[in-house]
C-alpha positions in Angstrom: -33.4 48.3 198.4 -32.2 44.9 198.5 -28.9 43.3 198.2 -25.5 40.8 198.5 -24.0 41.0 201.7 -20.9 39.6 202.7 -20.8 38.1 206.3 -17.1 36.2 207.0 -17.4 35.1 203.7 -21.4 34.4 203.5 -24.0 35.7 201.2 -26.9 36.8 202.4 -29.8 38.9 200.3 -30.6 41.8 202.7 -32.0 45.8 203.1 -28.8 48.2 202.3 -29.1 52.0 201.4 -30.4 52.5 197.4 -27.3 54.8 195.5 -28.3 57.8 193.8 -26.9 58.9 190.4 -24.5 62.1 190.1 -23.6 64.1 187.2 -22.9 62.0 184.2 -24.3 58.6 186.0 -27.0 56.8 185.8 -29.2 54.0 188.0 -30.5 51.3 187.2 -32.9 48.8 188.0 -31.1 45.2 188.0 -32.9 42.3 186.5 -30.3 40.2 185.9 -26.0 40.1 186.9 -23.7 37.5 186.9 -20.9 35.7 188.8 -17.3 36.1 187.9 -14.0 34.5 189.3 -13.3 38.2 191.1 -16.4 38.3 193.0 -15.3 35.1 194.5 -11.9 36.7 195.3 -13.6 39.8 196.4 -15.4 37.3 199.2 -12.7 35.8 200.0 -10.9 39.4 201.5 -8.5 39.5 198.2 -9.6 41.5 195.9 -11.0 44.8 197.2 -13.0 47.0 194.9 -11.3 50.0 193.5 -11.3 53.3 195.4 -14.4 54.8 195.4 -16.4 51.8 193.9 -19.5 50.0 195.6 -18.5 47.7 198.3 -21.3 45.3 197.2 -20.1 42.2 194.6 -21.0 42.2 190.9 -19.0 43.4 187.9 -22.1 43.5 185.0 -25.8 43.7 184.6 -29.0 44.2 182.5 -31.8 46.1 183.6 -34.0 49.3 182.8 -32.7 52.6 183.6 -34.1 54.0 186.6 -33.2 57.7 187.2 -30.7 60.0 185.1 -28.3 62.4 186.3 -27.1 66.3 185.4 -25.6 66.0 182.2 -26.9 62.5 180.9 -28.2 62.7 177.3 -27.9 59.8 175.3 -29.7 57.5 177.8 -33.0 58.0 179.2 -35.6 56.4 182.3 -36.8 53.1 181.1 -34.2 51.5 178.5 -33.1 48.6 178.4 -29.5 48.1 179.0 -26.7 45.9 180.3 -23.5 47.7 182.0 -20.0 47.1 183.2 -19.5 48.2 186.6 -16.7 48.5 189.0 -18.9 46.6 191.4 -22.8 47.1 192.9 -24.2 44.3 190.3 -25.8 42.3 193.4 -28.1 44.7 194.3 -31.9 45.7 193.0 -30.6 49.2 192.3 -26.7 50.0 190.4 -25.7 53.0 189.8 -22.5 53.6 186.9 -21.2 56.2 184.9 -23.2 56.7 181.3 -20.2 56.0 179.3 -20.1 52.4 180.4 -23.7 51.6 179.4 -24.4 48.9 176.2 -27.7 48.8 174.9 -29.5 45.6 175.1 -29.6 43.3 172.1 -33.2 43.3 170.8 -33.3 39.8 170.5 -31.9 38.9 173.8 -33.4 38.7 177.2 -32.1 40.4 180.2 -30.4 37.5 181.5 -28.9 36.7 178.6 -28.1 40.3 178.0 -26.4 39.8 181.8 -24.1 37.4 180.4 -21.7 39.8 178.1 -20.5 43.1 179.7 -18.0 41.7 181.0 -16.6 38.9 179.2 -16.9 40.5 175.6 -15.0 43.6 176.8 -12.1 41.5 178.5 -11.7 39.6 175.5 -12.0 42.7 173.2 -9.7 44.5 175.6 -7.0 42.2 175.9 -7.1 40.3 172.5 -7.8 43.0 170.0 -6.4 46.2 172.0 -3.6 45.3 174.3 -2.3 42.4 171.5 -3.4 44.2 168.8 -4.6 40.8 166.9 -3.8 41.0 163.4 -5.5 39.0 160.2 -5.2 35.9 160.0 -2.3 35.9 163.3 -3.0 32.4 166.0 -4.1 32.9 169.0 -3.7 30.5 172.3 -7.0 30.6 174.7 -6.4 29.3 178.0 -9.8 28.2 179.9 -11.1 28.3 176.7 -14.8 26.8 178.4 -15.0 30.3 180.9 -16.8 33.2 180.2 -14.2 35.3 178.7 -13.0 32.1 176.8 -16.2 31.4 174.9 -16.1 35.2 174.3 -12.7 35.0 172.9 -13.5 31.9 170.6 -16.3 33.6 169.1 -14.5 37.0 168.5 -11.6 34.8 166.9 -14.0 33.0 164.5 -15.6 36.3 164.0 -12.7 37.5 162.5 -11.0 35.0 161.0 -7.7 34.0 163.3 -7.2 30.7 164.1 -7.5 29.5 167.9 -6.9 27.3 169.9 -7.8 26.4 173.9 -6.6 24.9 176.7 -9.6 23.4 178.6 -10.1 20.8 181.7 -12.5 18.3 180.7 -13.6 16.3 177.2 -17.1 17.7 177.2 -15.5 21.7 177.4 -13.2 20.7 174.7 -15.5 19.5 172.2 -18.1 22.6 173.1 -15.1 24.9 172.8 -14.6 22.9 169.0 -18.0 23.2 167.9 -18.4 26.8 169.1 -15.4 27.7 166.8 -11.7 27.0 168.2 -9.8 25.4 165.5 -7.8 22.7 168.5 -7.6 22.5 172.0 -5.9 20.5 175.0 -7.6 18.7 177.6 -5.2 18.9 180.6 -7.0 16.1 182.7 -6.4 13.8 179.8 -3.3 15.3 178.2 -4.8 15.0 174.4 -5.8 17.2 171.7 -9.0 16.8 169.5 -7.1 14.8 167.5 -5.4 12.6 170.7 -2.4 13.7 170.6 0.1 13.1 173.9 1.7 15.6 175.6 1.6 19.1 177.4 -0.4 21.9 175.8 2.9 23.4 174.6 4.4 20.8 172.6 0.2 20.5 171.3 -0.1 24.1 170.3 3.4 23.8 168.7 1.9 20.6 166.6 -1.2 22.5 165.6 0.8 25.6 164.4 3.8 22.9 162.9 6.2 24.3 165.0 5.7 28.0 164.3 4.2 29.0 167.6 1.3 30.8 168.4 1.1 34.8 167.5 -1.1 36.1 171.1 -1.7 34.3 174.1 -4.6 35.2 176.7 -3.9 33.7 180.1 -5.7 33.5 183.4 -3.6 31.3 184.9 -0.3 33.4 185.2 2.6 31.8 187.5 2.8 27.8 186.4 2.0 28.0 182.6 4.7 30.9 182.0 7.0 28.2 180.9 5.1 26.2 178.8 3.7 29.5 177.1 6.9 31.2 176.2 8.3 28.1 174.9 5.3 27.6 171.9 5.2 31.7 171.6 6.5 32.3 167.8 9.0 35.5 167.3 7.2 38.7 168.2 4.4 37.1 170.2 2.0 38.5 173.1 1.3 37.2 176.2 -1.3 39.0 177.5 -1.8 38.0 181.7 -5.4 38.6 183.0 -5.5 36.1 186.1 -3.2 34.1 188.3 -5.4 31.0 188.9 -1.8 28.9 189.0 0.2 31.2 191.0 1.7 34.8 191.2 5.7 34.2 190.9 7.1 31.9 187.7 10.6 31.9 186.7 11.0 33.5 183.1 14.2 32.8 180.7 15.7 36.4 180.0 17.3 34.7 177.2 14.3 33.3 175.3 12.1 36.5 175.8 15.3 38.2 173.6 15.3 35.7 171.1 11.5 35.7 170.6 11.1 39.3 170.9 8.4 38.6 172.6 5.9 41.1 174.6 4.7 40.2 177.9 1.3 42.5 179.0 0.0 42.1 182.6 -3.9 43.6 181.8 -6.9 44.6 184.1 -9.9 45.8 183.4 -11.7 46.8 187.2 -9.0 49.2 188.1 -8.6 50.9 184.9 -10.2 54.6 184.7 -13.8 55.9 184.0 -12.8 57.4 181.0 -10.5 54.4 179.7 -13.4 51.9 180.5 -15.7 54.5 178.0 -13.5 54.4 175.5 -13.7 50.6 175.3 -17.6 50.5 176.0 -17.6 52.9 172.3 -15.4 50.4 170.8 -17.4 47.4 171.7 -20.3 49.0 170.8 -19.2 50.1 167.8 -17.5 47.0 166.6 -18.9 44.3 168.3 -22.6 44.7 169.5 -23.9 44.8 165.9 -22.8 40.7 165.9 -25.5 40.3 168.7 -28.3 41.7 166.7 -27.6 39.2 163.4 -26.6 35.9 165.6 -22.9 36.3 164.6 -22.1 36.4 168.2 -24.2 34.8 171.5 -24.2 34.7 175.0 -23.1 31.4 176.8 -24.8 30.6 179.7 -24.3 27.4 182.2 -27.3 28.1 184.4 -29.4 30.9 185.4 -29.9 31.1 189.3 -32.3 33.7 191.8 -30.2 36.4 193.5 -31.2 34.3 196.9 -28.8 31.5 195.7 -26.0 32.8 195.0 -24.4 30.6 197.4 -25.0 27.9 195.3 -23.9 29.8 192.2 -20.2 30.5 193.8 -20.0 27.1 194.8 -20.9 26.4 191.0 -17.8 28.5 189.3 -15.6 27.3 192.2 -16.3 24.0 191.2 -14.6 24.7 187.6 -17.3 22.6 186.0 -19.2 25.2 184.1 -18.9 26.4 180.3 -19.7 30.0 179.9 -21.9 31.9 183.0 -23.8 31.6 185.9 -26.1 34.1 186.0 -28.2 35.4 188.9 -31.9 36.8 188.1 -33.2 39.4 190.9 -37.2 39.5 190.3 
């Protein structure tokens, strides 16, 4: 088979060794993956797969299943499915445990289908599991334009709790409105929907008239610590998924007592087979259905060939997208 290799940092599209499913796996036949910020950090020789994952990039896919191994029931050769994986996306052939398999929305293609694996269960993950959301409680989205933002906005809609996003760039912001946050920030501007000065903590403060916000999703880490305990109401969560602004942050022992707030550090990659099953049932069971009647959609920048995917990092690195860029393999 074919796939993504990594050469001092370049990607080429190139004959590898097919995997083979064991007990309780299955492999399948990749017609579509898609590009996330830890396949760039995997190229750049920071973020290594797990032990025992593939070496090759790529965190989700949609394709048919190809083979079946001892002990797989539920699934069989030929259905159409999309997958979170540890890693082995970028390839023509995958091969992942049965328990993290999703069927594919009927009414979406495969490179659509691509485009929610791994963004829908980050956001259901961290939001509704690890934060444990509650009815009608606020929640703060920060890169609310990325994949796992426009996941989150959807899911908060879905369910009724007010959010708002932190995005860089007028055009995200007004996308991120009309797709269903109730505010935002622009931090290149340094407005709110409504044009409102100053930084996104004194905004979010505004929009929840000085309240604070109830959970608080954060790729970002290290330079927004500050800014996000200070709008966190009394028995907040801040749950950290990325450090896009820095690994070390000062934090005020003092404030985190008098908030009684919690503060989660989340991953999803590293977490166990059986803990990543667990969540695939829960996303299936709770959100796939919203796929099938429109409640929910993928969001897709661009879709690219496997053969660029040069171009495609260069894309997310450039931090002008809104949703994913996903990478068809024919």
């Amino acid at each position: 088979m074919k796939a993504i290799q990594i050469d001092d940092q370049k990607l080429s599209w190139a004959d590898t060794e097919a995997p083979k499913p064991g007990p309780g796996e299955v492999a399948i036949r990749v017609r579509a993956t898609a590009i996330n910020r830890a396949d760039l950090a995997q190229r750049a020789g920071v973020y290594p797969p797990p032990p025992g994952a593939s070496e090759i990039l790529g965190l989700e896919c949609a394709g048919e299943i190809q083979q079946v191994g001892e002990g797989v029931t539920e699934w069989k050769i030929g259905d159409p499915v999309c997958a979170l994986l540890s890693g082995g996306g970028y390839a023509e052939t995958v091969v992942c445990p049965a328990g993290h398999l999703l069927p594919k929305p009927e009414n979406l293609s495969f490179e659509q289908a691509a485009a929610l694996p791994e963004v829908f269960a980050t956001a259901w993950l961290n939001i509704f599991q690890e934060a444990a959301l509650q009815p009608n409680e606020s929640v703060l989205l920060h890169a609310g334009a990325s994949g796992v933002g426009t996941a989150a906005i959807q899911l908060c809609r879905y369910f009724g709790n007010p959010c708002f996003v932190t995005v860089g760039g007028q055009q995200k912001l007004d996308y991120c409105v009309e797709l269903g946050a109730d505010a935002g920030f622009d931090r290149h501007s340094n407005s709110t929907v409504d044009q409102n000065q100053g930084s996104f903590a004194s905004a979010v403060k505004e929009w929840r008239n000085g309240k604070g916000v109830d959970v608080i999703l954060d790729p970002v880490g290290g330079n927004y610590l500050a800014g996000n305990m200070s709008c966190m109401a009394v028995n907040a969560r801040l749950v950290l998924i990325g450090l896009m602004g820095g690994a070390n942050a000062d934090i005020s022992l003092g404030l985190l007592m008098v908030k009684r707030f919690k503060l989660i550090g989340s991953t999803l990659r590293s977490r166990t087979d059986q803990q990543k099953t667990q969540l695939i049932q829960s996303l299936r069971e709770n959100v796939w259905p919203l796929f099938d009647s429109d409640e929910l959609k993928p969001i897709i920048e661009t879709t690219m060939q496997i053969t660029e995917a040069e171009q495609g990092f260069a894309l997310v690195e450039s931090n002008q997208t809104i949703g994913k860029v996903i990478l068809t393999i024919p």
